[in-house]
VOGU-3710 file (C-alpha; in Angstrom, 3 decimals, decimal comma):
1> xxxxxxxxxx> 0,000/0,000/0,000  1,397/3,964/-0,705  1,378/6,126/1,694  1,898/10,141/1,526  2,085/11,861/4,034  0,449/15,461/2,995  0,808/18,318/5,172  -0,753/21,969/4,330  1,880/24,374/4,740  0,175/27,747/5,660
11> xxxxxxxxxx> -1,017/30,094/8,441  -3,957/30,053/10,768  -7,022/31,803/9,332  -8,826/33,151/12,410  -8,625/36,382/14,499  -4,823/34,936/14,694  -2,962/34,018/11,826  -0,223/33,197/14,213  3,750/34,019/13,617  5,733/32,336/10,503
21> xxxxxxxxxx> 8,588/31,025/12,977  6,135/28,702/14,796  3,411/28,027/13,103  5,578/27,334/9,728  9,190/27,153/10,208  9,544/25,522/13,387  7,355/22,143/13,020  8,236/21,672/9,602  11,865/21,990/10,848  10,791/18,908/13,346
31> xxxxxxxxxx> 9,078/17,272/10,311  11,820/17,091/8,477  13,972/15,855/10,869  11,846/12,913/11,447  11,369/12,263/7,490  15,345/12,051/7,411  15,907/9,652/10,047  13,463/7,162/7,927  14,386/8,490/4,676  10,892/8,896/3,871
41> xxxxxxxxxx> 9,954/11,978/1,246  7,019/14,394/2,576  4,306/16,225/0,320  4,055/19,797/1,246  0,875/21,890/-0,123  2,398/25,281/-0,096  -0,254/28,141/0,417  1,276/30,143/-2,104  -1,283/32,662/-1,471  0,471/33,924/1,584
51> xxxxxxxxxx> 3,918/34,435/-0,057  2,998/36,471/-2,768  1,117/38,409/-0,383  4,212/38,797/1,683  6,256/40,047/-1,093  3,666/42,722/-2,003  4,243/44,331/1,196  7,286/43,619/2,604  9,072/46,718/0,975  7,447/48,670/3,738
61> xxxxxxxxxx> 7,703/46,287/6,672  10,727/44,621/7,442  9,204/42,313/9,519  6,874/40,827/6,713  10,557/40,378/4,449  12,055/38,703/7,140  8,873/36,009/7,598  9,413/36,076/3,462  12,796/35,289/3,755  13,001/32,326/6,511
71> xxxxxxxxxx> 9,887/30,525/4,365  11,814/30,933/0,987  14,557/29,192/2,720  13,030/26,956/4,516  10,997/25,754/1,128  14,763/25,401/-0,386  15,872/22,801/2,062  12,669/21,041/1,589  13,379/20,812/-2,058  17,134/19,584/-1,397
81> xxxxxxxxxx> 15,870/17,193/0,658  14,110/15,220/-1,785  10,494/16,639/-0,638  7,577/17,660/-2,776  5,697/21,090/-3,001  2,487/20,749/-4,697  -0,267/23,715/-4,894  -2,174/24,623/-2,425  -4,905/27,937/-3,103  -6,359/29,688/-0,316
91> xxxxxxxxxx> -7,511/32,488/-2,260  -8,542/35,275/0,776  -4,441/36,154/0,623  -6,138/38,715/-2,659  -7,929/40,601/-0,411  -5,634/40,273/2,443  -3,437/43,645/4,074  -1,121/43,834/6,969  -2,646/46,409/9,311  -1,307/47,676/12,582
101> xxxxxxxxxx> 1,250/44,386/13,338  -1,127/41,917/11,743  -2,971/40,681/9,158  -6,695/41,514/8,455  -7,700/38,795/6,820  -11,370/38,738/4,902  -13,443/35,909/4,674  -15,876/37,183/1,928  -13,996/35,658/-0,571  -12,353/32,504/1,044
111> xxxxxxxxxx> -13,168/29,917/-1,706  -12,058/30,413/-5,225  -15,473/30,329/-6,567  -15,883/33,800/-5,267  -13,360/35,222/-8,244  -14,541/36,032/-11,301  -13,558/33,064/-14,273  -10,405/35,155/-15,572  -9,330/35,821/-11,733  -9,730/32,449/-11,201
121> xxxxxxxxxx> -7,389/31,185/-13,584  -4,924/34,790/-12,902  -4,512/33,152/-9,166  -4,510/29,547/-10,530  -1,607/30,568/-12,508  0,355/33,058/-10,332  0,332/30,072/-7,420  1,418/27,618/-9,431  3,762/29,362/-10,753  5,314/30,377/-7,542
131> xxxxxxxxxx> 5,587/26,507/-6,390  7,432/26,076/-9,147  9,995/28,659/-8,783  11,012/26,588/-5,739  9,967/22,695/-6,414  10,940/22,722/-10,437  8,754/22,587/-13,049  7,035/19,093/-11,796  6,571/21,122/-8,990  2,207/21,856/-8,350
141> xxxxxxxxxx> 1,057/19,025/-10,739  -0,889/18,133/-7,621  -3,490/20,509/-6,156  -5,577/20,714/-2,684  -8,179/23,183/-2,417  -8,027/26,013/0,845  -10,732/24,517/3,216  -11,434/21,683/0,847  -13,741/23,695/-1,079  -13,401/22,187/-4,443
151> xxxxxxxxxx> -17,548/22,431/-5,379  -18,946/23,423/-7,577  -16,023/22,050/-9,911  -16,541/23,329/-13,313  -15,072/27,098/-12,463  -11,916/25,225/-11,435  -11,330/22,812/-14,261  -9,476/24,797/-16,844  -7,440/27,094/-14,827  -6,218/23,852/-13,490
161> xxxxxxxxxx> -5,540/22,188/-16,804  -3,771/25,335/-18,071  -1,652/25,221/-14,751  -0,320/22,173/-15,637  -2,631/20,216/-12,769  -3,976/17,103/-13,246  -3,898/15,381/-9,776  -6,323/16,230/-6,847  -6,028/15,438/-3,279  -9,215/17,376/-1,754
171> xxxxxxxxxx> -11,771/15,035/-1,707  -12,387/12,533/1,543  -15,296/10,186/1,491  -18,455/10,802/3,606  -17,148/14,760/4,787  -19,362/17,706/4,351  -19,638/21,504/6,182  -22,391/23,518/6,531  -20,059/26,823/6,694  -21,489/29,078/5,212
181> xxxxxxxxxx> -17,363/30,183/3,993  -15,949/26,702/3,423  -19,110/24,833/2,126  -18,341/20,919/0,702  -20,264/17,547/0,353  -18,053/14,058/-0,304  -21,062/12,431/0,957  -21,262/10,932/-2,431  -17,369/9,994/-3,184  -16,228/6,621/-4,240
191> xxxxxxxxxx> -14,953/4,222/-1,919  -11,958/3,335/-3,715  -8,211/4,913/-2,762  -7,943/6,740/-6,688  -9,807/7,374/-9,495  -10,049/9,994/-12,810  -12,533/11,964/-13,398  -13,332/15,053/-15,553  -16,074/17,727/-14,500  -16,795/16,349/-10,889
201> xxxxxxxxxx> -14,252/14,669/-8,643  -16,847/12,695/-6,901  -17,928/11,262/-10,576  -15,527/8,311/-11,891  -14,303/8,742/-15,529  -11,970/6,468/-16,638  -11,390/9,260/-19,740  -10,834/11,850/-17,251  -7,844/13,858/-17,304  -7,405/14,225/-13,672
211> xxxxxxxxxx> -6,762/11,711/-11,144  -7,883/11,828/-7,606  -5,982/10,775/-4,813  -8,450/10,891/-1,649  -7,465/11,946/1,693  -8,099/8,906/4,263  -11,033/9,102/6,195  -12,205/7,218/9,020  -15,754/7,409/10,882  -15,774/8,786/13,841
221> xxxxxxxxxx> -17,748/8,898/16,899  -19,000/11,549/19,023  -16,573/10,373/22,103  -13,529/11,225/20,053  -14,358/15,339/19,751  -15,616/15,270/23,731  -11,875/13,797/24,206  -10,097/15,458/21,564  -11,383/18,638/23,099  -10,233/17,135/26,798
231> xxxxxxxxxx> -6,985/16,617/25,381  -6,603/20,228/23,808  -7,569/21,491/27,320  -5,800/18,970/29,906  -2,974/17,679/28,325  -0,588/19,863/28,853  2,967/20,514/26,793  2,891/16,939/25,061  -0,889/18,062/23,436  0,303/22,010/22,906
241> xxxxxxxxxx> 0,410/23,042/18,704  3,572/24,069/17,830  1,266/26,955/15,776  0,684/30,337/17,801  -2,752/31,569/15,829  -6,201/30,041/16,328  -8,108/28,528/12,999  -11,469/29,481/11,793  -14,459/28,777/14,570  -16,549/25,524/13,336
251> xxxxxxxxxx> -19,857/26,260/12,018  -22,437/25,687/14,603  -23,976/22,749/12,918  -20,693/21,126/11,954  -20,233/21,401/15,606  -23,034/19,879/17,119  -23,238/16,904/14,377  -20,016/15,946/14,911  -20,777/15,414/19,101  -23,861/14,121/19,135
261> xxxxxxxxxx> -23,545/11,981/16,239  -20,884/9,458/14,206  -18,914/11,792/11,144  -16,899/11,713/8,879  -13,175/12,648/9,599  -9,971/12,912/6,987  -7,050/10,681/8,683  -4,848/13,521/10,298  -1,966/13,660/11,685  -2,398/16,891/13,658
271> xxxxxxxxxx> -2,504/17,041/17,080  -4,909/14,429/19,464  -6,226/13,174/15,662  -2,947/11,313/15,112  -3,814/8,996/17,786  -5,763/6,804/15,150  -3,139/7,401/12,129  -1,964/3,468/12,630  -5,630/2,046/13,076  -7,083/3,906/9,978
281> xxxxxxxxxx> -3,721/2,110/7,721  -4,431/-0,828/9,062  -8,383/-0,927/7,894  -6,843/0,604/4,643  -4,625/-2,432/4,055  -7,758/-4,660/4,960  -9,533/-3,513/2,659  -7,150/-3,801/-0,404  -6,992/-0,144/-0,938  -3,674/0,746/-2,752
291> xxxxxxxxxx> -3,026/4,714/-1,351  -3,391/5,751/1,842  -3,155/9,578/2,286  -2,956/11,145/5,606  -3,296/14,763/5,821  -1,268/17,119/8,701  -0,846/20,743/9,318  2,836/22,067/10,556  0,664/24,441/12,472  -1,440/22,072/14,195
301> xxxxxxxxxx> 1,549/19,480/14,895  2,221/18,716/18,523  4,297/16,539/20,285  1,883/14,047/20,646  1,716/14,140/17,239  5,165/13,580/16,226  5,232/10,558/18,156  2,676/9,026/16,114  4,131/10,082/13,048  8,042/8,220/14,192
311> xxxxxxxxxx> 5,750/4,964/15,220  4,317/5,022/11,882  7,610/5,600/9,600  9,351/3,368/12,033  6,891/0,639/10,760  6,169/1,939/7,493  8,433/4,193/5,617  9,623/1,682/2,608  6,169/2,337/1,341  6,065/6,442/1,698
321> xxxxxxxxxx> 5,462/7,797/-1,508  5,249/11,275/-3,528  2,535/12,257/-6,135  5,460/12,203/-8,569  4,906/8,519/-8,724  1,695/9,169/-10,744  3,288/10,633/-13,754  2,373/10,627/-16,040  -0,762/11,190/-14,378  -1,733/7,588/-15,787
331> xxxxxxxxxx> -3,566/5,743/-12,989  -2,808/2,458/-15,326  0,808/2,572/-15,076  1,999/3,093/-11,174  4,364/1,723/-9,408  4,022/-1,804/-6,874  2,959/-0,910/-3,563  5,825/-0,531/-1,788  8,401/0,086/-4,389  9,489/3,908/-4,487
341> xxx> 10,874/6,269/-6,404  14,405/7,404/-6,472  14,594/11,236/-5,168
//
């Protein structure tokens, strides 16, 4: 079975975006780190988003050039290292200024459908672009949408193509939100680990040009949030984020389904959620499904976390993968499970 480990490289999105050194540079410093002692290759969806934001106004802020600086760097190393940066769009960055020490950011526009069609595929290409400056050009051949908005998918499907993207990693079967800013509904997503499709990435089309790669998910019941929340709370320094910002509050109904009734959940490896990381592969291999993606956030990561993460590359790291062993985005001709790709 392949494995990738995914991790969204970007900010927090609520009244705190939190500070570049620890909620970026810091645990992906400790992610790293781990990857090398297992020689295992991580997938980083860069928020690309953010850095061009930083470089429109760091001219006047030294501050925002130094945060530019240390993640330029930091995305170098990555690169060296034999990691991969794919494309990650969180599109509010547009509308986004640095007021007063911080960022104001808006959430009127937080999906992509919000642009008009040419400023769709203007951001499309601009990100892209950017990931590529520091992974290569096979860099962002892989895209995740911000908040996993990816519906309706029809205002996303050229600018994609033109970008040179024609792998997904959004969808995760049986999620939905009810946000009324980061609306989605996988209810209806195969229940197999890949698939192409062409208009719809919950609709199967073996003509397709683009390939999905779920996220793992796992149900969930109510318990889990009542503890994860415990945990978050009472756990002290081994259960503390790395991250320094807070993330977008939970809709109200997204909140209340999800502890008073069994949900949906993507396999993470953030925080308290990384405590079911090994149970969720296991019913993967069970079931004879070939990928396995987990999904983490360096600003979420925790201690806790990263001990989760060692046990499972201590057990499993022959058969960590990249996307780059898609290519040529042909879901016919991929490699044996287990068997990867030189860096």
């Amino acid at each position: 079975m392949r494995t990738l480990l995914t991790f969204d490289y970007e900010l927090f999105f609520g009244p705190r975006t939190g500070s570049v050194a620890r909620t970026l540079i810091e645990p992906t410093q400790a992610l790293a780190a781990l990857a090398a002692r297992y020689g295992a290759r991580l997938v980083f969806f860069v928020d690309a988003g953010h850095l061009l934001r930083l470089r429109a106004e760091m001219d006047a802020v030294p501050q925002l050039r130094a945060d530019h600086d240390l993640i330029c760097r930091q995305l170098e190393r990555l690169v060296r290292a034999g990691h991969e940066l794919e494309l990650h769009v969180h599109p509010h960055w547009e509308d986004a200024r640095w007021r007063d020490g911080r960022w104001r950011l808006e959430g009127t526009r937080y999906a992509l459908h919000a642009f008009a069609p040419e400023e769709i595929a203007d951001i499309v290409r601009r990100y892209a672009a950017l990931v590529r400056e520091f992974g290569g050009p096979r860099a962002a051949r892989a895209y995740r949408a911000g908040g996993w908005v990816i519906q309706p998918f029809a205002a996303l499907r050229a600018p994609l193509l033109q970008a040179g993207v024609c792998i997904d990693s959004t969808v995760y079967a049986g999620g939905r939100s009810q946000s009324a800013i980061q609306p989605y509904d996988f209810r209806g997503a195969p229940r197999k680990s890949r698939w192409r499709f062409d208009a719809d990435p919950l609709v199967e089309d073996p003509a397709g040009p683009f390939l999905e790669v779920p996220i793992a998910s796992r149900r969930l019941a109510p318990w889990f949030f009542w503890r994860f929340a415990a945990m978050k709370k009472l756990g002290g320094a081994h259960h503390r984020a790395f991250g320094d910002g807070c993330a977008i509050p939970m809709s109200r109904a997204d909140l209340l389904r999800r502890l008073v009734a069994p949900s949906a959940s993507v396999v993470s490896m953030d925080g308290y959620k990384a405590s079911f990381l090994a149970q969720a592969a296991r019913e993967y291999r069970a079931r004879g499904m070939e990928e396995f993606v987990a999904i983490g956030h360096p600003k979420a990561l925790t201690p806790y976390a990263l001990t989760q993460l060692e046990r499972h590359l201590a057990a499993h790291a022959p058969e960590v993968v990249t996307f780059s062993c898609y290519e040529p985005c042909d879901a016919q001709t991929l490699p044996s499970p287990g068997r990867r790709r030189a860096a």
